[in-house]
N, C-alpha and C positions, 0 to 999 in steps of 0.2 A: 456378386462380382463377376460369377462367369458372364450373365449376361455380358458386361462391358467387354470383354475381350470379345464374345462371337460378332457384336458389333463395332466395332475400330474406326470405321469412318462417321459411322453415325454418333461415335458418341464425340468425335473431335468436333463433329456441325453442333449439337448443342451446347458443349464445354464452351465453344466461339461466342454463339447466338447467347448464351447467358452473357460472358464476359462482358459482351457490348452491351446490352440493354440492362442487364441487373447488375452484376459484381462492380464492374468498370464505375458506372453510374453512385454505387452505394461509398466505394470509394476512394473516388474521384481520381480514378487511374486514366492516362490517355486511353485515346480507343475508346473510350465510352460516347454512347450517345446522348446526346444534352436535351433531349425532348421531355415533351411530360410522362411521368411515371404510368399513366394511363393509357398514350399513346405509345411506350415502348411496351407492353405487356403485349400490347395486338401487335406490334410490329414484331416479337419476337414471334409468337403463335404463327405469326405469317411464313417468319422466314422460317421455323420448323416444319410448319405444315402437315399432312397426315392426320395420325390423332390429334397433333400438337393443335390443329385448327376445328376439331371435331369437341377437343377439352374447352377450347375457349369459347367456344357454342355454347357448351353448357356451363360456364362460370357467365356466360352474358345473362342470364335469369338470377343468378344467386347472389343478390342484393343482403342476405343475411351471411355471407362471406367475404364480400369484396366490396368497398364503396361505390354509391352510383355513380361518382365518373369514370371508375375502371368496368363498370358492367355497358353504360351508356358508347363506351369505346368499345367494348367487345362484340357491340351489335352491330359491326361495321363488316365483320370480319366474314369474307364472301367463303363460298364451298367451289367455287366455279372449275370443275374440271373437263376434260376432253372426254366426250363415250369413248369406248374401247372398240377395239374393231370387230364387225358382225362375225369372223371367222371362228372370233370365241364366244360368242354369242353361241353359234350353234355345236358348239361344243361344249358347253356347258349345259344348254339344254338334251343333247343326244347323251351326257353323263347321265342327267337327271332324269327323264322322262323316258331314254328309251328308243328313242327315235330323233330325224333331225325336225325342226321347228317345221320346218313345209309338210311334213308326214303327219306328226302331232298335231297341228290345226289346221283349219282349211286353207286360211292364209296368215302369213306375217310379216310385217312391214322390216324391211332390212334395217331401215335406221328406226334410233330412238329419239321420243318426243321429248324425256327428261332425262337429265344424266346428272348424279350425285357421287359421293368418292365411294360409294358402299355399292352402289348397283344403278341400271338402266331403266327407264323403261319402255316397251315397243307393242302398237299396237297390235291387237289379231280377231281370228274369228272362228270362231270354233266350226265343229262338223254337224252342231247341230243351227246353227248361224248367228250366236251370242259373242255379243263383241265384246270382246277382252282387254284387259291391258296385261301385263305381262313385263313382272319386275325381275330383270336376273343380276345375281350377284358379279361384280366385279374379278376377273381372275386375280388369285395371290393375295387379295386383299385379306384373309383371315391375318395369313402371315405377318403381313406389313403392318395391323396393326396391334397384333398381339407382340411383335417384335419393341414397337412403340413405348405402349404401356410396360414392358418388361422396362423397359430403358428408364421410366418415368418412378416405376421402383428402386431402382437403381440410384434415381437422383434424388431419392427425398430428400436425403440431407440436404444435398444443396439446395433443394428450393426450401426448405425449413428454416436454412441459414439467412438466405433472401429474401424470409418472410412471403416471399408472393402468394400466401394466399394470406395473410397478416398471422393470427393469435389462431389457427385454423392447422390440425395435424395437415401435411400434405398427404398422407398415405392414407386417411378418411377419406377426402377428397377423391385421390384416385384410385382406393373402392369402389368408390359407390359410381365414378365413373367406366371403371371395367368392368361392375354388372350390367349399367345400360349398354357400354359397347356389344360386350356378350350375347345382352338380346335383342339389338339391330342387325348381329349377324345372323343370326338362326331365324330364317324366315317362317319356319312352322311358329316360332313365339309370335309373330306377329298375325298370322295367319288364327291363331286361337285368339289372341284378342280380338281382331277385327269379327270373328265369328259372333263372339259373347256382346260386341256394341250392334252389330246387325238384329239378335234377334231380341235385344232390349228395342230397336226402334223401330219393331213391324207393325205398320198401319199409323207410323205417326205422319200426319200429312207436310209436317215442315222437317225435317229429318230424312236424309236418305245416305244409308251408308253402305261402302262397295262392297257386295257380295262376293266369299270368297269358293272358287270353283278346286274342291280339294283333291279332287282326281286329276289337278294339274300341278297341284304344290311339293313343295319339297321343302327344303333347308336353304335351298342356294336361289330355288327358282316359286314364284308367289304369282299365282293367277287370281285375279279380279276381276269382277265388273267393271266397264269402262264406264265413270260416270262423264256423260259429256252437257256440259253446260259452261257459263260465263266465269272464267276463274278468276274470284276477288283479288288475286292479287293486281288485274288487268282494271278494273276499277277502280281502286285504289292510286294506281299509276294515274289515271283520267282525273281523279282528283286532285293528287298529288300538281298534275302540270296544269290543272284550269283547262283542262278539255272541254267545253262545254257540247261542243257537236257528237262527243261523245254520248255525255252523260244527258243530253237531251233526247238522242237517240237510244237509250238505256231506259228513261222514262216513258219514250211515245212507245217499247215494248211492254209496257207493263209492269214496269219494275219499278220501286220504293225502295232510299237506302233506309228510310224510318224501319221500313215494313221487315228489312235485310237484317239489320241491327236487332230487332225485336227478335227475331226469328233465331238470331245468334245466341241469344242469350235465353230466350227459351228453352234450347235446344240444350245447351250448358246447365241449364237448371235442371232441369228433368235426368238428366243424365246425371251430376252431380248426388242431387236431394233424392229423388226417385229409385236411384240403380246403385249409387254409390260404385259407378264405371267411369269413369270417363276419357275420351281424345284429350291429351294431355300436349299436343305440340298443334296450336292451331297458329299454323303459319299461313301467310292467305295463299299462298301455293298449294297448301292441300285444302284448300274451302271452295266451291262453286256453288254459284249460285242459279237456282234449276228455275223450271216453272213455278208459280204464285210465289215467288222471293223463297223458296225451300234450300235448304243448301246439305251441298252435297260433301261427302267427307272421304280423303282417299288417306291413305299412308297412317297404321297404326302402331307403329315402331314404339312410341312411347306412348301409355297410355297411365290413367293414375285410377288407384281402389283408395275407399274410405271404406272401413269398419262402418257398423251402424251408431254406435255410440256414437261415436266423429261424428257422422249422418246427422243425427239427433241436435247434436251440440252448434252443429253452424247453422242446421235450423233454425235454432233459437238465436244464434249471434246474428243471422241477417235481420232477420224480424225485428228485433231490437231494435237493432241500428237505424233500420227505415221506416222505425216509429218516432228515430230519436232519443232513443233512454241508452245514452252515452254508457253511463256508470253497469249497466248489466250487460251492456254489451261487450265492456272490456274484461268486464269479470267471468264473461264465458270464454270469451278470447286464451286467458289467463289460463284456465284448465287445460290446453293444449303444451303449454309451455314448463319448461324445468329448468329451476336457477341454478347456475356456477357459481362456486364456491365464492365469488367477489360480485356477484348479485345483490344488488339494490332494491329487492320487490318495491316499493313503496315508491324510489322513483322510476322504475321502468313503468310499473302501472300509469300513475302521474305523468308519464309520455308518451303511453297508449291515448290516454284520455285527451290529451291536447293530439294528436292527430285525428281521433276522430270526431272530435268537436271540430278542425279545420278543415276534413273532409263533408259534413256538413254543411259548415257557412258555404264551403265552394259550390254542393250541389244544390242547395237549396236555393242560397241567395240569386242565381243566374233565374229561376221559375216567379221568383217574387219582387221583382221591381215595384217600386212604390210610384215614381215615372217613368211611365213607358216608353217616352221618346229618348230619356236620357241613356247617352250612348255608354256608361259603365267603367267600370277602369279599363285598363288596355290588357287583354290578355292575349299570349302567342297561343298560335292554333294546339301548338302540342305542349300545354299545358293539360293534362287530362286527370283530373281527379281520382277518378277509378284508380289506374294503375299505379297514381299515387299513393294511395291509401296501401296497395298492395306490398307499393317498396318502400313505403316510411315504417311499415308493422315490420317487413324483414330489417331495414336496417338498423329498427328499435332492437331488435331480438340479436343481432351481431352487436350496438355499442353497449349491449347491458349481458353479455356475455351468458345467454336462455339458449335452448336448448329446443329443436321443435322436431314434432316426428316426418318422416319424409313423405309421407301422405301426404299433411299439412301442407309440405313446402311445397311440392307439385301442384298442388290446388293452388297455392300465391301466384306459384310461377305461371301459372295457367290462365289467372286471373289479371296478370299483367299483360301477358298478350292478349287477351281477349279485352282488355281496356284502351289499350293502343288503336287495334281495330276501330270499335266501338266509337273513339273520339275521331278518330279519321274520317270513318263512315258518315258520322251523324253528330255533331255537335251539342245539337237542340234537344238529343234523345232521352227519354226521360226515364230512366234506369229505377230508382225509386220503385215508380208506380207501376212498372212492370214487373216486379219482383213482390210486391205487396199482392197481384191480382193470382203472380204466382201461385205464394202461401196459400192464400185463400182455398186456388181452386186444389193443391194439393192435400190441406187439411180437410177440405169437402171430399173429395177421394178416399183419403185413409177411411171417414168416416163411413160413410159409404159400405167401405168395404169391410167395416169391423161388422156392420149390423147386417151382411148379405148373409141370409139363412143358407145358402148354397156352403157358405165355409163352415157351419156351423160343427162338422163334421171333422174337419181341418182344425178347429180350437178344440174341438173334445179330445182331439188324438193328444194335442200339444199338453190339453190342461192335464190329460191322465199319464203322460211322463213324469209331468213335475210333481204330479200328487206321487205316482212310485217314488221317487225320489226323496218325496218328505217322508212316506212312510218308512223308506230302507232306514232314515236318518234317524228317525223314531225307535224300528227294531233297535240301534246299533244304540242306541239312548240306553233302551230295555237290557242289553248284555252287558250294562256298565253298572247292571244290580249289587253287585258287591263292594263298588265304589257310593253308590246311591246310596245303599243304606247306613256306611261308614258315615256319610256324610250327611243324614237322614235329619239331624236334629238342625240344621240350616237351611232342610233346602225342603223341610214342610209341605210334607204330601206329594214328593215330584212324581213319583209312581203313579199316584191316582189321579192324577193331572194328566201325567202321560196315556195313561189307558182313555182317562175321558177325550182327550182330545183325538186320540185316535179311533173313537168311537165314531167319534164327530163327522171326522176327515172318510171314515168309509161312508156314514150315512150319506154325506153331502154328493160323496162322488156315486154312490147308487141312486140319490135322484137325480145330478146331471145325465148317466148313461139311462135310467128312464125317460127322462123329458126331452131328452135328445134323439133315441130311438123314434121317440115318440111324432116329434114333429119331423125327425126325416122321412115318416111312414107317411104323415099329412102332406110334406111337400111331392112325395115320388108317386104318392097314389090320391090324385087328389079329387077324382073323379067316385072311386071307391068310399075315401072318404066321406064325401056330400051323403053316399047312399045311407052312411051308417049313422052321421049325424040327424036329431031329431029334424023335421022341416022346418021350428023356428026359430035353429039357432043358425045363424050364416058361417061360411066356411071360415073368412076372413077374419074373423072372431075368434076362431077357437087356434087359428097359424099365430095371430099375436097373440094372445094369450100363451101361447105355446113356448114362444121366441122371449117371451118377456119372463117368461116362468125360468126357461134355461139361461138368459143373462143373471137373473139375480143370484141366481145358484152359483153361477159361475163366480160371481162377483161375491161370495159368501164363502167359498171354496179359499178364494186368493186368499182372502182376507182371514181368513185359519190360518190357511200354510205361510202367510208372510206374518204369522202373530207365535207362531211356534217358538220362536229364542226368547221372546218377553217374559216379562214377567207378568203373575196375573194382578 
């Protein structure tokens, strides 16, 4: 409550801004406004503004919170603010850095190229002559929207009473929305993420992302590489109005949206399956697209991690799906989710499976004409499957009242922008079979890199953890002798079981660390080697024999220590 009193005017603007759009409305007091439920949500965010417009950003993604025609309304909802004047500009950089911005770089451009309600950004050029961009926070901005969010504490009840987020606490909601505000202000958060996606994509040739210069960074102030290329949103726009002098011009430079599109979603993939990191707000504002269709990535404010397990698991669910085996693929879907108490499993699955059976017919049936010239049913251009599928699984998961982790959701939400795109870009683009050639060349990889004798050394460390491990678990077996033998006439020789298998378990792992010594002596000296091997046996002989000796071991090792709970 003290919040409401230190703010007094601000809290009579939204006690108003509700009355009209929600209370008024719900029941049917004058003074309400008679629009659709959909269009007063964004009209109220509007006339709040601040976080107020920064929350409805992110309820426009969460299709498992809010129906799509209050999310497809909230994607309307602009950020469009004034830059702030250069005066604070170099006073927040002479706070930060030290100096004013013309001392600190060699040069800096007084105005900014973008302006957002969080921060600016202006180009420069360092003193070694790297050109920069240079993001500085907003003045008072921490205030103004920490002030915000208090207030939106403040009002759960009322918007609980309003329902406006439906069947949905509001004070979950705006959690989990003052952690991301939290770490949109703290520009070191972002500065360490974009760190960790840069050196995942060093040397990838379609991937390029802004290198971050940390002897210019702070909290308040974020120096970058300038990436300067064609920015998709600018494209987009070309499409959007039938440019074609554009986009013929776009072409006669060498550029492909097929080639654009591929690249997107490669890029997504790899980053997703590969790193379990990834750019989690790909708005085509922060996408460019560079030379050979490479696209370039700035602003990493929001980004989303997957566990491996997750990893593992949507591996398997895309593969599925783009084989077409419906029924596994919704049953790996299903592990990600946890039912409420008024949970259906039986029919939420049952309308898993009809969405992805109709995201099927859509993508496949437009590749398989049976006549070619026949022109098809009619479909409007943003009809896009992709991002369909993305928010008919969310709003399956909102009408059957499931539960999903926010990894998860950030991937959907991820995945609906990136299908937007995707359908805008390229129509004709054949997603499927780019994500099939994917797998492929990612499971040739894994493989690859499981049988590189260079790691071989690397698994022996891992494997001789978990054999400690079994062993501790074996001693701790061993000092439970007095319960063992109490219980001795059930449990038929456990002792001598236990000794032989830990017989077992050391012999095993004394030939992995001989055979493994063994072949890293063959691979580091291998010139030594030849001399000592007799003349008709060949080197390459005796390396796989060597390699195939310490797989099986290995493979005999697991297979002990994952048999230890069994029974014999």
């Amino acid at each position: 409550m003290r919040t409401l009193f230190r703010h007094p005017r601000r809290v009579r603007h939204v006690l108003a801004v509700f009355y009209r759009y929600f209370i008024g409305p719900a029941l049917h007091l004058p003074g309400a406004d008679r629009r659709s439920g959909p269009e007063r949500m964004r009209l109220a965010f509007e006339r709040l503004g601040g976080a107020w417009i920064k929350l409805g950003q992110m309820l426009a993604l969460r299709f498992d919170l809010l129906p799509a025609a209050y999310c497809d309304e909230l994607f309307k909802l602009l950020n469009q603010v004034e830059p702030f004047p250069y005066v604070d500009v170099q006073a927040i950089v002479r706070q930060e850095l030290g100096a004013e911005p013309e001392t600190v770089f060699r040069s800096f451009a007084t105005e900014s190229f973008a302006a957002a309600s969080i921060g600016q950004v202006h180009r420069a050029v360092l003193h070694n002559g790297d050109r920069v961009a240079v993001k500085v926070q907003r003045p008072g901005i921490r205030e103004t929207l920490q002030a915000d969010i208090a207030l939106m504490y403040a009002m759960t009840w009322l918007l609980d009473r309003t329902h406006v987020f439906g069947a949905t606490s509001s004070r979950d909601v705006i959690d989990e929305f003052a952690r991301w505000t939290a770490d949109e202000l703290d520009y070191l958060v972002e500065a360490r993420q974009a760190v960790l996606l840069w050196e995942h994509s060093r040397g990838d040739r379609h991937e390029r992302i802004a290198r971050v210069y940390r002897d210019y960074t702070t909290s308040r102030v974020l120096t970058t590489e300038l990436i300067e290329g064609i920015p998709l949103v600018e494209i987009m726009v070309a499409i959007r109005e039938g440019d074609r002098a554009y986009l013929d011009a776009l072409e006669a430079h060498g550029h492909d949206l097929d080639r654009i599109v591929r690249h997107l979603d490669w890029n997504m993939l790899n980053q997703v399956f590969v790193f379990g990191y990834f750019h989690a707000d790909l708005h085509p504002a922060n996408l460019f697209v560079l030379h050979d269709d490479a696209i370039g990535y700035v602003d990493f404010g929001i980004v989303g991690q997957l566990p491996d397990r997750v990893r593992d698991s949507l591996t398997r669910y895309s593969w599925l799906l783009f084989r077409g085996e419906v029924e596994g693929a919704v049953r790996e879907l299903m592990r990600w989710l946890a039912p409420g108490p008024a949970t259906d499993i039986a029919t939420a699955r049952w309308q898993l499976v009809r969405v992805h059976q109709a995201f099927l017919y859509d993508t496949v049936s437009e590749r398989s004409r049976v006549t070619p010239g026949a022109p098809g049913p009619t479909r409007h251009a943003s009809e896009n499957p992709y991002s369909r599928l993305a928010v008919d699984i969310l709003e399956t998961i909102r009408e059957h009242e499931l539960t999903m982790s926010s990894s998860i959701v950030a991937y959907l939400k991820m995945l609906v922008t990136l299908g937007t795109l995707r359908h805008q870009l390229s129509v004709e683009y054949d997603l499927p079979a780019n994500v099939r050639r994917f797998v492929r060349t990612f499971a040739r990889q894994q493989g690859i890199a499981w049988l590189d004798p260079r790691r071989t050394l690397d698994r022996l460390y891992t494997g001789t953890g978990r054999l400690q491990r079994a062993l501790e678990f074996v001693e701790f077996l061993e000092a439970q002798e007095p319960v063992i033998i109490e219980a001795q006439s059930s449990l038929f020789g456990f002792r001598r079981r236990i000794r032989n298998a830990r017989r077992r378990l050391v012999s095993l792992a004394m030939s992995v660390f001989v055979v493994g010594a063994l072949l890293y002596i063959v691979l580091a000296f291998p010139d030594d080697t030849r001399r000592m091997l007799p003349s008709e046996m060949p080197y390459t002989l005796v390396h796989v024999a060597l390699l195939a000796a310490l797989l099986f071991l290995i493979a005999t090792l697991v297979r002990h220590v994952s048999g230890l709970g069994r029974d014999d």
